[in-house]
C-alpha positions as CSV (number, residue, x, y, z in Angstrom):
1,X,0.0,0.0,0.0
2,X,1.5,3.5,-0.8
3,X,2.4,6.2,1.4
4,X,1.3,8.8,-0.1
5,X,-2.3,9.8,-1.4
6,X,-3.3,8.8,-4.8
7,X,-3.6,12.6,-4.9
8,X,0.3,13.6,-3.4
9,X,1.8,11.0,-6.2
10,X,-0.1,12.5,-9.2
11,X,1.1,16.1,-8.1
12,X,4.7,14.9,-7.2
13,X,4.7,13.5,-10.9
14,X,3.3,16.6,-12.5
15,X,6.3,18.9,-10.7
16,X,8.9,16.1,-11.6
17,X,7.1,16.7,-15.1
18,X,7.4,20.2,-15.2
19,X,10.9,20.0,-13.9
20,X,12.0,17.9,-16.8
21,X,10.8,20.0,-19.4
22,X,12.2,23.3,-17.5
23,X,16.0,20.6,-17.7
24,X,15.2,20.2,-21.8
25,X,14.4,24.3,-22.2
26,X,18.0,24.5,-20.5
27,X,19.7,21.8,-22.7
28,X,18.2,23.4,-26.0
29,X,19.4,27.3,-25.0
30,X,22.2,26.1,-27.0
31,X,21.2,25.1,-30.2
32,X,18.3,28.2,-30.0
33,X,20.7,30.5,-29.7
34,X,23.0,29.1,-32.6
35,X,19.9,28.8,-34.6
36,X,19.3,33.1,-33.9
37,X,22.4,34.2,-34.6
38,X,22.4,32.2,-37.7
39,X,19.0,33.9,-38.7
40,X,19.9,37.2,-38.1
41,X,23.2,36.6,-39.9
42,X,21.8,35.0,-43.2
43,X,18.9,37.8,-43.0
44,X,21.9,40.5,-43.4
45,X,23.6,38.4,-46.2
46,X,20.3,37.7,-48.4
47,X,21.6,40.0,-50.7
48,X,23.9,37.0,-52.2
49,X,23.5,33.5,-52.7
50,X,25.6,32.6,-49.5
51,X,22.2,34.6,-47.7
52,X,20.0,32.8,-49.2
53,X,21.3,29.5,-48.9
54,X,22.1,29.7,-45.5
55,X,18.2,31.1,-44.4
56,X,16.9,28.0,-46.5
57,X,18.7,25.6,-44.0
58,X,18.3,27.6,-41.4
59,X,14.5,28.1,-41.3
60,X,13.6,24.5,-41.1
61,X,15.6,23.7,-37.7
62,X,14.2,26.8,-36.1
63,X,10.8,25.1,-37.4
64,X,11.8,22.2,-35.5
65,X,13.4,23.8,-32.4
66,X,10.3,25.6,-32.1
67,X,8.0,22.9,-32.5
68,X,9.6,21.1,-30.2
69,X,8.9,23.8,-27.0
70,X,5.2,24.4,-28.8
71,X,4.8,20.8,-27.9
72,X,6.1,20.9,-24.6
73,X,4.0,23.9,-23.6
74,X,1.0,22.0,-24.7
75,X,1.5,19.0,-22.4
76,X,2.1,21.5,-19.6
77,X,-1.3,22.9,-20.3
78,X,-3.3,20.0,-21.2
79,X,-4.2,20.7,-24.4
80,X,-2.3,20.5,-27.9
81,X,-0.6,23.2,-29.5
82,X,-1.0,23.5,-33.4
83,X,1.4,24.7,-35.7
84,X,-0.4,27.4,-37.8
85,X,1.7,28.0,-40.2
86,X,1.1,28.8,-44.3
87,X,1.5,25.4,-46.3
88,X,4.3,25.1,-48.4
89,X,4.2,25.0,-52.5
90,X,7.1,22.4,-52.8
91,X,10.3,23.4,-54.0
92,X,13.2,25.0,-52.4
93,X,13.1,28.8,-53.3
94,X,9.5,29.0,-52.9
95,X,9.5,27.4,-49.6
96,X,11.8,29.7,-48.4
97,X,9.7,32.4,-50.1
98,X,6.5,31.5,-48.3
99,X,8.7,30.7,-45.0
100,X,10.2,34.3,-45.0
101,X,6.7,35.9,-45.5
102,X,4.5,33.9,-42.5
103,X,3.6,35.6,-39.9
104,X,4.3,32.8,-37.5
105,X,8.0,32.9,-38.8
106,X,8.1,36.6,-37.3
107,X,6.6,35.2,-33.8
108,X,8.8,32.3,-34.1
109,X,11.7,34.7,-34.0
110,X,10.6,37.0,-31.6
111,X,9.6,33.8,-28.9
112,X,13.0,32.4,-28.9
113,X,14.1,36.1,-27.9
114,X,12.0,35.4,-25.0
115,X,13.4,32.0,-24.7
116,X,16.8,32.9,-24.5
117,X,16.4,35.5,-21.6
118,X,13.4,35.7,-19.8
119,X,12.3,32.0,-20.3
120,X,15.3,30.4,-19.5
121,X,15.8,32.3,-16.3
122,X,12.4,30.8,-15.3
123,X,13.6,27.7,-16.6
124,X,16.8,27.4,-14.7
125,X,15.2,28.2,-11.8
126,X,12.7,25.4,-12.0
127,X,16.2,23.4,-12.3
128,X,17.9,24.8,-9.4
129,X,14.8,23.9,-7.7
130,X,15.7,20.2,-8.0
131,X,18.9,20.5,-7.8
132,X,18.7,21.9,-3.9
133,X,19.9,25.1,-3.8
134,X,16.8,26.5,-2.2
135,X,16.1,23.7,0.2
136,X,12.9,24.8,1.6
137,X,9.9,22.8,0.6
138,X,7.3,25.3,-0.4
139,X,9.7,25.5,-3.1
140,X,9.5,22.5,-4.6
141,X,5.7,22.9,-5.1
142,X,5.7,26.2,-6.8
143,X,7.9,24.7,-9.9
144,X,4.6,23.5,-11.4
145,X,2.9,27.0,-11.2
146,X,6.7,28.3,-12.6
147,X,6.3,26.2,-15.7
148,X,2.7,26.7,-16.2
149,X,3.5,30.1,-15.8
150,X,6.3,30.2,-18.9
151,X,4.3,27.2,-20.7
152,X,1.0,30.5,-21.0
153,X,3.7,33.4,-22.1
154,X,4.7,30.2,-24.9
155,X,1.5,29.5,-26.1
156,X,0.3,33.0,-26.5
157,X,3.5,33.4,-28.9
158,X,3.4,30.2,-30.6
159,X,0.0,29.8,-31.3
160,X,-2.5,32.5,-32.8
161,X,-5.8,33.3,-30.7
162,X,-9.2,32.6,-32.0
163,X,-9.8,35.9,-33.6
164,X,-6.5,35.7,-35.3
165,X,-7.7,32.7,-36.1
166,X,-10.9,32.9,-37.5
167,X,-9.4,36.1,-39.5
168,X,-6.8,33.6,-41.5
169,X,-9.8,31.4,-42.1
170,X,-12.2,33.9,-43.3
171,X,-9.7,35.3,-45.8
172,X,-8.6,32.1,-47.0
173,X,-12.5,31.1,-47.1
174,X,-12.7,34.1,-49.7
175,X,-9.5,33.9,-51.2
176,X,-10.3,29.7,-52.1
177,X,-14.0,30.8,-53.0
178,X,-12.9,33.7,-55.7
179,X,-10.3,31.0,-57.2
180,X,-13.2,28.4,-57.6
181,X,-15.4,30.8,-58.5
182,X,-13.3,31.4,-61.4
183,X,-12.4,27.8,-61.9
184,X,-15.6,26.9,-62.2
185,X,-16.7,29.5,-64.9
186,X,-13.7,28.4,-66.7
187,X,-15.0,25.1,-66.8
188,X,-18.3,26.0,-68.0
189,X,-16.9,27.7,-71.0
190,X,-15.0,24.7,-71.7
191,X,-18.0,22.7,-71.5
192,X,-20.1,25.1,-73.8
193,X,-16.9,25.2,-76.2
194,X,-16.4,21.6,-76.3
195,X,-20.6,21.1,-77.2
196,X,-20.6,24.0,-79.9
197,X,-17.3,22.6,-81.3
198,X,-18.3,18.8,-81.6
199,X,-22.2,17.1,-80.8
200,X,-23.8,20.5,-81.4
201,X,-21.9,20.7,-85.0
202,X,-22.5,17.1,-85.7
203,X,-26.6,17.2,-84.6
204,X,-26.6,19.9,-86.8
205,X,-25.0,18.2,-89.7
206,X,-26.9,15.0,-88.9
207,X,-30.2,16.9,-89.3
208,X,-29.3,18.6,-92.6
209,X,-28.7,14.9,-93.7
210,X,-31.8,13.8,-92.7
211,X,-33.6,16.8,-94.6
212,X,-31.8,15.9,-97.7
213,X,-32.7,12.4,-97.4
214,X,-36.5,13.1,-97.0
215,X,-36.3,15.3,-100.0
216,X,-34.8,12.8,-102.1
217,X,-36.5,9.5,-101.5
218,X,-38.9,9.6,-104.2
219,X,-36.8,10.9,-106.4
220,X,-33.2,9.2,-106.1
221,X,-33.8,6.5,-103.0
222,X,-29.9,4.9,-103.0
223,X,-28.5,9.0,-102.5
224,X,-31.5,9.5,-99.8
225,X,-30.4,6.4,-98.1
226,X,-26.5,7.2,-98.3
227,X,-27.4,10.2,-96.3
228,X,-29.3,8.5,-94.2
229,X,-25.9,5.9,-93.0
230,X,-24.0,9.3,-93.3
231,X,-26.2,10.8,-89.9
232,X,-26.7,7.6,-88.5
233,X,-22.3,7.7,-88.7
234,X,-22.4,11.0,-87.4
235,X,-25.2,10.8,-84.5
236,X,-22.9,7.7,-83.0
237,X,-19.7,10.4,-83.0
238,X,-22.2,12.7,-81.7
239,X,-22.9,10.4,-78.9
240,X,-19.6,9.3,-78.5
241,X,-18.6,13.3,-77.9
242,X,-21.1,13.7,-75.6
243,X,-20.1,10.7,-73.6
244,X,-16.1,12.7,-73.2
245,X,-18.0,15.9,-72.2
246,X,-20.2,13.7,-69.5
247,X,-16.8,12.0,-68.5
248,X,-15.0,15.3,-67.7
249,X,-17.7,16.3,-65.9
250,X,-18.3,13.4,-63.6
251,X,-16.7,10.0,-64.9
252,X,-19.1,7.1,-64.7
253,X,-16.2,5.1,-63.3
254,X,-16.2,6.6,-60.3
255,X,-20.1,6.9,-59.9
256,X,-19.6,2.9,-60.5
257,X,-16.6,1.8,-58.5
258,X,-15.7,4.8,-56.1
259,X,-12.2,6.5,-55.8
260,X,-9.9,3.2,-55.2
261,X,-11.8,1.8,-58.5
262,X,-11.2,4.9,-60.9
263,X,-8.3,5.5,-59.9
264,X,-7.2,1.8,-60.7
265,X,-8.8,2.4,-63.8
266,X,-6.5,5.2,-64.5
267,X,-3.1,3.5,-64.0
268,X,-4.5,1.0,-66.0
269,X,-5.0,3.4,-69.2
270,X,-0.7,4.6,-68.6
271,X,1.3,3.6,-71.0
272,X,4.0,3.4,-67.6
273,X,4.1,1.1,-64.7
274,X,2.1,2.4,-61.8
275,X,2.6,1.6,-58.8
276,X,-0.5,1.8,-56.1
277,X,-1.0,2.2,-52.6
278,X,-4.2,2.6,-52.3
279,X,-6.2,2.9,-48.4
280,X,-9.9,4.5,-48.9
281,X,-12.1,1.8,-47.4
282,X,-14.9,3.2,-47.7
283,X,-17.0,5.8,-50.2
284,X,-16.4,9.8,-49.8
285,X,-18.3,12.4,-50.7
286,X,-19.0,12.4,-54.2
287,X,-17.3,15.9,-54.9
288,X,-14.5,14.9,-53.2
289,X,-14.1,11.7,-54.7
290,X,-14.1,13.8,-58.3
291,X,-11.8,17.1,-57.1
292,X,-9.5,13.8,-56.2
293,X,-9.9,11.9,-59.2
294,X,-9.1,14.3,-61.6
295,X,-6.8,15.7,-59.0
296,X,-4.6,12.1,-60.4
297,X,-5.7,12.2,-64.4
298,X,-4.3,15.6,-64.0
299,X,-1.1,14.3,-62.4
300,X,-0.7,11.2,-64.2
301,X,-1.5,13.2,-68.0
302,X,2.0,15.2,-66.8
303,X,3.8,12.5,-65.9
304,X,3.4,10.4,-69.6
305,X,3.4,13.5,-71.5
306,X,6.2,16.0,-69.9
307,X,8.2,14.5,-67.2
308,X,9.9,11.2,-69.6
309,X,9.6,8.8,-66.6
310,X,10.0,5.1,-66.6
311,X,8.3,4.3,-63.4
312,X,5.0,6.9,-61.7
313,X,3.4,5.7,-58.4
314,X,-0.1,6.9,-56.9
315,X,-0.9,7.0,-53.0
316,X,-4.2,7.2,-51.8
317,X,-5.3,7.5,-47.5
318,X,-8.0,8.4,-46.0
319,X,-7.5,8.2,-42.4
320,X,-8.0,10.6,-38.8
321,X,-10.9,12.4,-41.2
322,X,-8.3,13.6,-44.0
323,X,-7.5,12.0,-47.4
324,X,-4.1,12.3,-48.5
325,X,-2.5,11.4,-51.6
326,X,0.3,11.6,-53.7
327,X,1.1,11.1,-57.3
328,X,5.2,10.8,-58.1
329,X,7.1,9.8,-61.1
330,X,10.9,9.2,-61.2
331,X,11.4,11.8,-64.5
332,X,13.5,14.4,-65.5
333,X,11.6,16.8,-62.7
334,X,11.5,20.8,-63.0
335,X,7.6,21.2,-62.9
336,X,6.6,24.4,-62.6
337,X,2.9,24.7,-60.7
338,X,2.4,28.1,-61.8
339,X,2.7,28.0,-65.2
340,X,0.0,26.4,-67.3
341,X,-3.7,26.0,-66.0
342,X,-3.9,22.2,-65.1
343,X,-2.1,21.7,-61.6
344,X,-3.6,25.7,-61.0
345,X,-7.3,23.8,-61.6
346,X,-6.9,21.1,-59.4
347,X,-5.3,23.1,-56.7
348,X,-8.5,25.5,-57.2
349,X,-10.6,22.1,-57.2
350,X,-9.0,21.2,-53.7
351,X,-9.6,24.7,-52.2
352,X,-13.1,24.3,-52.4
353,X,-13.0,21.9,-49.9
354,X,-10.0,23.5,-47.7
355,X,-7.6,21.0,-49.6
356,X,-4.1,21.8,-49.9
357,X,-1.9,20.9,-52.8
358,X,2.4,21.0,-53.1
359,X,4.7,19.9,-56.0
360,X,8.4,19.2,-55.2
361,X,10.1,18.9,-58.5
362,X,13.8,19.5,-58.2
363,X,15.9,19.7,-61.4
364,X,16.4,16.1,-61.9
365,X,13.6,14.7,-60.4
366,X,11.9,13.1,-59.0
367,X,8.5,15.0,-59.0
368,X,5.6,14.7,-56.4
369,X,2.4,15.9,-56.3
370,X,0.9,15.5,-52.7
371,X,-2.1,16.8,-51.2
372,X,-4.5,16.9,-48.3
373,X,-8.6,17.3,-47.8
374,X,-10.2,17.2,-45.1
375,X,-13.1,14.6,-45.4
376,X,-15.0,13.1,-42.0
């Protein structure tokens, strides 16, 4: 039988908690202070490549520093910190682009000036605590209001508030609804293009036929009835157009066999070996399932006509009430997202439904195409 109350041991654990992470805030001074001056250095040296270089190393591991104390404040409060930070394009100069330009970046800075002075005082104290150097007991128990203490002054710089928050999500509510907005009348001028062009033209000439026909059977029967297998020719291309324009709309695949089924269907149809990984086990929304779907035609139409790969893979899972996938190929690389409309559409596609897309295609390959939608 203990000792102590079931009470005493859960708080004596919670202060040898706290003490711990106020030992690893002490051990990590170190590398955050490195990790500053290197900043601040490659900040004053962007002007040339040696700048540049260094900031794009550099950024990550503060990244990771950071995330590491974000996490640590959140156990101390009881509740998880997120990361909040702007999603990243793929690539190496624009990642450092968009890294250099969040907000959070900024706040990451200026909290690892407070970590390096004010922080670790509080910190060290906590350790000296333990250590004995103030012997008397009421000490000991005020290292878990210490840490809690520095853990609050943490959170509020590492994390945003809710009105902060609600502010990033309204603009990038309006921002993702102006870019589908726009998708979408693109895509209804294709549509009306694509009929005008193609059935509408050959309904058109398959009625003119069949006018000339009537006017000739009683007069020259074999030319009425050539005209006659001339728009019965035409109405099956007719049909056959109208069946592509139903397809881009909404495949009947996928209406058939779900997301796993089309998408089989699709690396199928490459003229490459696909490799799948495929983990949906059961049916999504049926807007998802189509941003996704052509989300991969889009990716794998790149990969046979532009990237001169011998080997593509597809990656599909749907797990923790997000779908992630990713589309790579082993080719020449060098994809540029902004240029051209069809990785612009699906990324507009994804927005709609707060998805997030990134291409990393370094010079040389290989290229991926990953992305994320949230989907209960």
């Amino acid at each position: 039988m203990s000792r102590w109350p079931e009470h005493d041991v859960a708080a004596r654990a919670g202060r040898w908690e706290a003490t711990g992470y106020a030992a690893l805030h002490v051990l990590l001074l170190a590398p955050l202070v490195v990790v500053l001056v290197l900043t601040l250095v490659s900040a004053a040296l962007v002007v040339v490549w040696v700048g540049v270089l260094l900031l794009a190393g550099v950024l990550p591991v503060m990244r990771v520093l950071v995330g590491w104390h974000r996490t640590m404040s959140g156990r101390m409060l009881g509740a998880p910190a997120t990361a909040p930070y702007l999603p990243l394009p793929g690539g190496p100069i624009a990642n450092l682009q968009v890294r250099a330009a969040d907000p959070m970046t900024w706040r990451d800075l200026l909290w690892i000036l407070w970590a390096v002075t004010l922080g670790f005082v509080v910190s060290l104290l906590a350790v000296v605590l333990l250590l004995g150097v103030v012997t008397w007991p009421v000490w000991w128990y005020g290292v878990g209001p210490l840490m809690r203490a520095r853990a609050c002054v943490d959170r509020a710089l590492l994390t945003v508030g809710r009105t902060e928050h609600l502010e990033r999500r309204v603009q990038a509510l309006t921002e993702s609804r102006a870019v589908v907005v726009d998708h979408s009348a693109a895509e209804l001028r294709r549509i009306e293009r694509d009929l005008h062009d193609g059935p509408q033209a050959r309904l058109a000439a398959v009625s003119l036929s069949l006018g000339l026909a009537d006017d000739l059977f009683e007069t020259d029967p074999d030319a009425a009835r050539r005209l006659v297998n001339d728009a019965r020719s035409t109405s099956s291309t007719a049909l056959g157009e109208l069946r592509d324009v139903v397809r881009g709309i909404h495949p009947p695949v996928l209406a058939d066999r779900g997301l796993t089924g089309a998408v089989s269907a699709l690396a199928l149809d490459m003229a490459l070996p696909v490799e799948l990984a495929l983990d949906v086990p059961r049916r999504l929304p049926a807007p998802v399932e189509s941003a996704v779907y052509f989300t991969v035609a889009e990716c794998l139409a790149n990969a046979g006509k532009h990237a001169g790969a011998d080997q593509t893979w597809i990656s599909l899972r749907h797990a923790d009430g997000v779908l992630r996938g990713e589309v790579g190929d082993d080719g020449r690389g060098g994809a540029d997202p902004t240029s051209g409309s069809g990785l612009q559409g699906v990324a507009a596609r994804l927005a709609a439904f707060d998805g997030i897309l990134s291409v990393s295609s370094p010079a040389g390959g290989p290229t991926v195409v990953s992305w994320e939608v949230p989907c209960g």
